[in-house]
N, C-alpha and C positions, 0 to 999 in steps of 0.2 A: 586416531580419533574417528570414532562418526561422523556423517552431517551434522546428527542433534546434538551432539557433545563440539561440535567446532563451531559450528553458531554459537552456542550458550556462551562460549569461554570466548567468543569474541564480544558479545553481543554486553558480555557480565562480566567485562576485565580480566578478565584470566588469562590463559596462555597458548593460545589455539596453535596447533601443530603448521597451522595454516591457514587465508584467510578464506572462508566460505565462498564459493562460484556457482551461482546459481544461472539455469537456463532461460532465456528472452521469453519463451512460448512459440515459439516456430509455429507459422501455422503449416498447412498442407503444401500451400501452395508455391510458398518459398521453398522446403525443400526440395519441390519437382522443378523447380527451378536451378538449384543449387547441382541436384544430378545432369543435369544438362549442363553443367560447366565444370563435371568433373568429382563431385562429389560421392564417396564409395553409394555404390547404389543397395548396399546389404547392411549399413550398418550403422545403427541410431545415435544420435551426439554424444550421448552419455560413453559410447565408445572408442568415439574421436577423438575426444576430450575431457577432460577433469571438468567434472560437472557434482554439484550438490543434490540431493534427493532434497525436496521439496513440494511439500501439500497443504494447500488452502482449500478449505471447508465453511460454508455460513449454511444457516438456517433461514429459511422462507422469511427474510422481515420486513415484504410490504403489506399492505393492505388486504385483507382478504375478504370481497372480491377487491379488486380494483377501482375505483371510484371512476365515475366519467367523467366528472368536475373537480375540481382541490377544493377543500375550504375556504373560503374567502372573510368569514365571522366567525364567530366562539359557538352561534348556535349550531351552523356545521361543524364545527370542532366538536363536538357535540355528538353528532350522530356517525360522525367519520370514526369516532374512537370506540363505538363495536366494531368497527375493520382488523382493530389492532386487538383479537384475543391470546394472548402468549398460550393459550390450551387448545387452539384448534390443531387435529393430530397432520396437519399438513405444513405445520412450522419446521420442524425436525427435517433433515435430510431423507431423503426417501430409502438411503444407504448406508444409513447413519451407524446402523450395528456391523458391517459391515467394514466400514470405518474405525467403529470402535476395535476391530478385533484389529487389523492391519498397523491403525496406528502403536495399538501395544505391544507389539511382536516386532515390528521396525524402525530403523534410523533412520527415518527420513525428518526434515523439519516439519513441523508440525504447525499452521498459523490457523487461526481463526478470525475468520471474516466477521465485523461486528457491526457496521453502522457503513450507510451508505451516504454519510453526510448532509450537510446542513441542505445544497440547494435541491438533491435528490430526493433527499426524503419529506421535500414541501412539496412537490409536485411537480419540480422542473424537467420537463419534454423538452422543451421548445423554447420559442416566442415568448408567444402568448402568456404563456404562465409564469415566465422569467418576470415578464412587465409587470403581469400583475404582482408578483411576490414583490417586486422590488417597492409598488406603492403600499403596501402592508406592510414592508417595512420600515416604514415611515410614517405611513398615515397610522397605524393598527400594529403596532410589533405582539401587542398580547396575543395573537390567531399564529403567530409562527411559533412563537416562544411555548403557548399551549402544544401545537404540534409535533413540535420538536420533544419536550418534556414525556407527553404519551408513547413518541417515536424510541425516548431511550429506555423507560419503562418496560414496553415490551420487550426492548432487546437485551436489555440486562437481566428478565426474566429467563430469557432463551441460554442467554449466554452460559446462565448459571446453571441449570441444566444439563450443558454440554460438558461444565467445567467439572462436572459431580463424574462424569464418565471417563472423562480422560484429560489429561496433563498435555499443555500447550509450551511450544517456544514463544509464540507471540501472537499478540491481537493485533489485528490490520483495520482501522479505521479509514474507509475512502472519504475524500473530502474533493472533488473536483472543482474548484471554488477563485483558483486566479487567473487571470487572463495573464499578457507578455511583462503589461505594468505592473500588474499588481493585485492583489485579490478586489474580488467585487464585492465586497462589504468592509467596512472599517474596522480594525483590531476592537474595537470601542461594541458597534453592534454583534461582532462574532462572539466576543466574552457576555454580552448580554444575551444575545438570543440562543447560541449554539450551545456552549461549553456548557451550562447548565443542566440542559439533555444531557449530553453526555457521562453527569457525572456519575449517575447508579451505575453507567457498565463500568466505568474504570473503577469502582467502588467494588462492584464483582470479580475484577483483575486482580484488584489486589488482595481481596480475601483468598483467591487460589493462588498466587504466587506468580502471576504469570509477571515476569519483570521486562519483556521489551513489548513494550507499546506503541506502534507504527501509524504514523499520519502518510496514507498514500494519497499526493496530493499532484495536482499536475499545473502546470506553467509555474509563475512568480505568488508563491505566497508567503515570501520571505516576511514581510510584517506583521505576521500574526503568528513566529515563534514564538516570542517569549508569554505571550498568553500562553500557547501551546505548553510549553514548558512548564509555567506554572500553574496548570491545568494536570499534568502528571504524564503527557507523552516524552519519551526519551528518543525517537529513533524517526526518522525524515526517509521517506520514498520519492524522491522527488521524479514525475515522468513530464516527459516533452517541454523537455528547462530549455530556459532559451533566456539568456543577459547575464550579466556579470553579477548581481546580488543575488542567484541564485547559483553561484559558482561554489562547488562544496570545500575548495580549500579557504574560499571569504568565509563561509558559515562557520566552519573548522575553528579561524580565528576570534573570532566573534562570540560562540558559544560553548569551545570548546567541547571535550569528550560527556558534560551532559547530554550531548545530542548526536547519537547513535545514527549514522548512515547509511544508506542502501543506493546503489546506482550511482548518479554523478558523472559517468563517460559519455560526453555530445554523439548519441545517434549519430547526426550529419554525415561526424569527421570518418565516418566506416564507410560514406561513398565515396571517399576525397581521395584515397589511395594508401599505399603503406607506407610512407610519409611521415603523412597526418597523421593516422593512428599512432603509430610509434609516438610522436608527440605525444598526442595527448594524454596515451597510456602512461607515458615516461613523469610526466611532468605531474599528473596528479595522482597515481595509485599510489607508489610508494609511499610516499610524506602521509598520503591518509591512511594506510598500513601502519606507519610507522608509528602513530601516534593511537591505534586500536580503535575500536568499536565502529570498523567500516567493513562493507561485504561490497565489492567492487562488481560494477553491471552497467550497462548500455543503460539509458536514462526511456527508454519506448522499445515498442516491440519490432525488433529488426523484420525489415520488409523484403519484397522479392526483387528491389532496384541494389542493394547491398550484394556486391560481384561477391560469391561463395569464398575464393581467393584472400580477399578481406576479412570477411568471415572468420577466417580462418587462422590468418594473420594474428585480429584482434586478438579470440580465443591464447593464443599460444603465448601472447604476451601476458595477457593474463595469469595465466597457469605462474608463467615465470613471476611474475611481481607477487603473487599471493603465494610465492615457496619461497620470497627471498630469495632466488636469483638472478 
């Protein structure tokens, strides 16, 4: 099998030769790191290791221009929403044909970036505008719920566009939205204000076929699956997890193989020694192998404090649990 045929068939119940391993994102500076402790200085991961092809792509979908302010009332909701033209020709990828020719000719997986979620795409920087969002929503939820709604509009426009040109493994919905406890809005306001937005893109998903739908979400937003769920996402990103209810063999029980996994292994436990790793590798990849629709990965992007050694370690274990031996 390919990448895109070993995703698919794990991703879609099938029978994957093996489970899909995909790469952290190394940036530059860990691997100059990593060579100084040893690491072949000639020769890229993908040759160290059993690694998956893997490409994520979105189209331009903030505002254009950028506003200096966010909306705060319906009448800037108002004039904010000429920002959002789905025809201005700077939506599109600047490489987009380009794209299109590479992704048709290759096995690599194939994701499409689709929405930058609920507090990103209200305006959240900072502070400042967290606070105020969070008294709009409560004082004013019609100014997000408008924003939001224009915000999925646009992108489901976009989306559909892209989908007209080429064929997807999966949509990746960012939602950066919980802290260690718990997300920062209540299942009760995410289903009111968010999911609604949301629904012309997944609406466009499923007209094209595309069958795994990815909430990449980061800390504890264990509370807001089963909305999720019955919203039409299948598949959990979960990054920089940190507690036990975000533990993917708890969710495994809990939700069972409706809910399609990605990542899962505590970053940390890769500076703790080979030990730890071995644990943690041992104790949770198999069982969520074994039960399917999981692509097993580091839960954040390994840093340059993670000794090469480990690295390396982890890697191999991997290999072995995703081949069955």
């Amino acid at each position: 099998m390919n990448s895109r045929e070993r995703f698919r068939a794990t991703m879609e119940s099938g029978q994957p030769d093996r489970a899909p391993l995909f790469a952290e994102g190394l940036r530059k500076d860990v691997l100059a790191t990593w060579r100084g402790q040893g690491m072949p200085r000639n020769a890229a991961l993908p040759r160290l290791f059993l690694m998956d092809k893997r490409e994520e792509v979105e189209a331009h979908l903030w505002p254009i221009p950028m506003p200096a302010t966010w909306p705060t009332n319906l009448d800037e909701v108002e004039e904010y929403s000429r920002r959002l033209d789905p025809d201005d020709p700077k939506r599109l990828p600047k490489n987009w044909s380009r794209v299109i020719t590479k992704w048709r000719r290759g096995a690599q997986v194939r994701m499409l970036y689709v929405h930058h979620g609920f507090f990103e795409s209200a305006g959240v920087e900072g502070w400042s505008r967290f606070h105020e969002l969070m008294y709009l929503v409560k004082d004013d939820p019609a100014v997000i719920r408008q924003m939001l709604d224009l915000q999925g509009q646009l992108n489901a426009r976009l989306v559909a566009r892209m989908l007209e040109e080429v064929e997807v493994e999966a949509a990746v919905f960012s939602e950066p939205i919980g802290a260690n406890h718990g997300p920062l809005i209540s299942p009760e306001m995410y289903r009111e204000l968010a999911l609604p937005g949301y629904q012309p893109i997944l609406a466009v998903l499923r007209d094209h076929r595309v069958r795994t739908i990815i909430l990449r979400t980061y800390a504890n937003c264990r509370a807001l699956i089963p909305a999720l769920l019955e919203a039409g996402f299948n598949c959990l990103w979960a990054v920089e997890v940190f507690g036990y209810e975000m533990d993917y063999r708890e969710l495994r029980r809990e939700f069972g193989t409706d809910l399609r996994l990605i990542g899962g292994i505590d970053l940390d436990v890769l500076r703790e020694g080979k030990e730890a790793i071995r644990r943690e590798v041992e104790t949770k990849v198999p069982p969520l192998l074994a039960q399917g629709g999981y692509a097993p990965l580091a839960d954040g992007r390994v840093r340059a404090d993670v000794p090469w050694e480990n690295y390396r370690y982890y890697r191999k274990l991997l290999e072995q649990a995703a081949s069955g031996n």
